[in-house]
C-alpha positions, 0 to 999 in steps of 0.5 A: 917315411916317418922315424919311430923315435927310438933313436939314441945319442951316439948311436943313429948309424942304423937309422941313417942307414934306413934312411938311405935304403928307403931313398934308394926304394924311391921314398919322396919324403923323410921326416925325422921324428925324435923328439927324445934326442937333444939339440945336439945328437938331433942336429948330427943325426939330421945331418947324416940323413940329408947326407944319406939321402942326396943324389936321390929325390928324398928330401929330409924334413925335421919334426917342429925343430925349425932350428935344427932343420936350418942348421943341418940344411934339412929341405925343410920342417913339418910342423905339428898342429899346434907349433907356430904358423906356416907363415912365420917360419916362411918368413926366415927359411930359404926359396924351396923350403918345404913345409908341412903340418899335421892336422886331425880334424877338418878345421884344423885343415882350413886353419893350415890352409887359411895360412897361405905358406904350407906345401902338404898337410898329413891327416890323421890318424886314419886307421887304428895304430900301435904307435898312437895307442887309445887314439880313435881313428878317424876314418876313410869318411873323414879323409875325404872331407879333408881333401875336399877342404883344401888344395893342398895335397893331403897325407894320410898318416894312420894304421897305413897298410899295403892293403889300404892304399887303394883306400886311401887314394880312393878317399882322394889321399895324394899319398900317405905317411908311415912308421911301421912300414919302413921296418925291415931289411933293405930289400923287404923295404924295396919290396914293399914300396913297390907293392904300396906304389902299385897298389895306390897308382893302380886305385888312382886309374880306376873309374 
């Protein structure tokens, strides 16, 4: 689960609330993604998801604050393609912090790879999106070719639709990342989750 980035200080409850409906729906990661929020309300809006979220397998993530990730003692930061490197920040974090990077382009995912201190990287983005408006999608094909080029399991982040999971396992995607699809009720929320893990589990077992 990516956030949309329409949070506001001082009025976060909502969204730490879906939050925990997606943890309790069996999401892996959340990444919070509010670049609009300053130092402060980023800080007590992280701090109540990683309080949201525990007693369940969801782990925060803060979008490139590494600062605030650390003070709220997020699981760890996802950084975008031209933030500092992998390394530098697995210097000062502690043993179990995740890491991630977003990548657009197969040389951006050698560059990470290259790097030696990233857990995942996201890929995209893969299909047309109403959240990265005039951005041409890079396709399937492409999708593909990042996965070969690295060992690190590689998100597919994009216009990611229940319809597309097999998709997106097919083209050897080890998951995926959303917005939109995080909308909704909290049970509109379960329900979707288990047709998009059914639908991904399901293309992983064909020939």
């Amino acid at each position: 689960m990516v956030t949309d980035g329409t949070a506001q200080p001082g009025n976060t409850d909502a969204l730490i609330a879906r939050v925990r409906s997606a943890a309790v729906a069996g999401v892996d990661l959340v990444q919070i993604r509010e670049p609009q929020l300053e130092g402060g309300s980023l800080l007590r809006l992280v701090e109540g998801c990683v309080n949201a979220v525990r007693s369940s397998r969801a782990r925060v993530l803060v979008n490139d604050r590494l600062d605030v990730a650390l003070a709220a003692r997020a699981h760890g930061v996802h950084l975008r393609a031209s933030s500092f490197s992998g390394s530098r920040v697995r210097e000062i974090v502690p043993r179990g912090f995740l890491i991630g990077r977003s990548v657009h382009d197969v040389a951006e995912v050698q560059a990470a790879t290259e790097d030696g201190s990233l857990d995942y990287l996201i890929f995209g983005t893969v299909f047309a999106t109403g959240s990265k408006p005039g951005r041409a999608p890079v396709g399937l094909v492409e999708l593909a070719a990042a996965v070969r080029a690295t060992p690190l399991p590689v998100l597919a982040i994009g216009g990611i639709t229940v319809e597309r999971m097999g998709e997106v396992r097919r083209a050897g995607g080890s998951g995926w990342a959303a917005i939109s699809l995080f909308g909704g009720s909290p049970e509109g929320l379960q329900l979707t989750l288990e047709k998009a893990s059914l639908a991904f589990d399901t293309a992983s077992r064909l020939p």
